[in-house]
C-alpha angles and dihedrals in degrees: 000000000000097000086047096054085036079063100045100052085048086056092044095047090045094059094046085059094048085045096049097033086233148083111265131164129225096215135046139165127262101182146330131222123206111186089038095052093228143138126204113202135185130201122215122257093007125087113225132073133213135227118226142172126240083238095052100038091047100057089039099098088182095054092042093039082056098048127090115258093249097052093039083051087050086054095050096049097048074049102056090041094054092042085057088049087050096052092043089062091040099241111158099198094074092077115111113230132195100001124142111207094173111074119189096209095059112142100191132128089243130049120195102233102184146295126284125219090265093054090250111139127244118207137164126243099218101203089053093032087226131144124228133183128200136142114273091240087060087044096046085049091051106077091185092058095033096054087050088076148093115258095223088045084043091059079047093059094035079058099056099042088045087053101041085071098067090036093059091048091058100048091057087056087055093047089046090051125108084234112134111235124204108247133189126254126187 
């Protein structure tokens, strides 16, 4: 039933944008609120919003697949801040499960590849067919590269740069520690 109402709101998006001529997205943020761990969120066409928790939008594909990716990134980065609150306190039930951020069927202009060693994402430009790597905080800030993605890929990328805060934090801890290293010598 999901995957049936996940299509149908793909179908539904997809003949708005032949009607208008242009992209336009179903869903949108009207606010977000941190302390209170809540999202608000509006429909097009329709006047009423919705309240809903970090833990239930992320792991609501349909709501995040009809947001813009700016707003899908926005949701991803409050998300990864508050995952990193959650760890810190040790609380297991802030783990995602079962979410798949990487959709084959993206049609965007962008498609998140992997990962490097320094946490910097490497994605491919489909039309050039070129690879290009940058930090998800530099992607998120810029609105051109960021809207060339996917918004599930966008949430992805709104993860990792609301994490690499706290990761970076902790490696400088590391580095700040009295703990001997192996070096090496020639």
């Amino acid at each position: 039933m999901k995957k049936f109402n996940y299509n149908l709101f793909l179908f539904m998006r997809d003949v708005i944008n032949k009607i208008l001529g242009k992209k336009t997205y179903l869903c949108r943020i009207e606010k977000i609120d941190f302390p209170k761990k809540i999202v608000i969120i509006s429909f097009r066409g329709m006047n009423f919003a919705i309240k809903i928790n970090f833990n239930e939008i992320i792991m609501d594909s349909i709501i995040l697949s009809n947001l813009s990716p700016k707003h899908a990134s926005w949701i991803g980065f409050y998300y990864g801040k508050y995952y990193c609150d959650m760890i810190d306190k040790r609380n297991p039930c802030a783990a995602i499960d079962n979410f798949y951020f990487f959709i084959e069927s993206a049609t965007e202009k962008f498609n998140s590849i992997m990962l490097d060693r320094y946490g910097d994402l490497i994605y491919l430009d489909i039309d050039s067919n070129i690879t290009r790597t940058a930090s998800p905080i530099n992607i998120m800030r810029d609105e051109k590269i960021i809207m060339r993605f996917d918004p599930i890929q966008a949430c992805y990328i709104g993860i990792l740069a609301g994490t690499s805060r706290k990761k970076k934090m902790s490696q400088k801890e590391i580095l700040s520690s009295n703990i001997s290293y192996l070096r090496l010598v020639k």
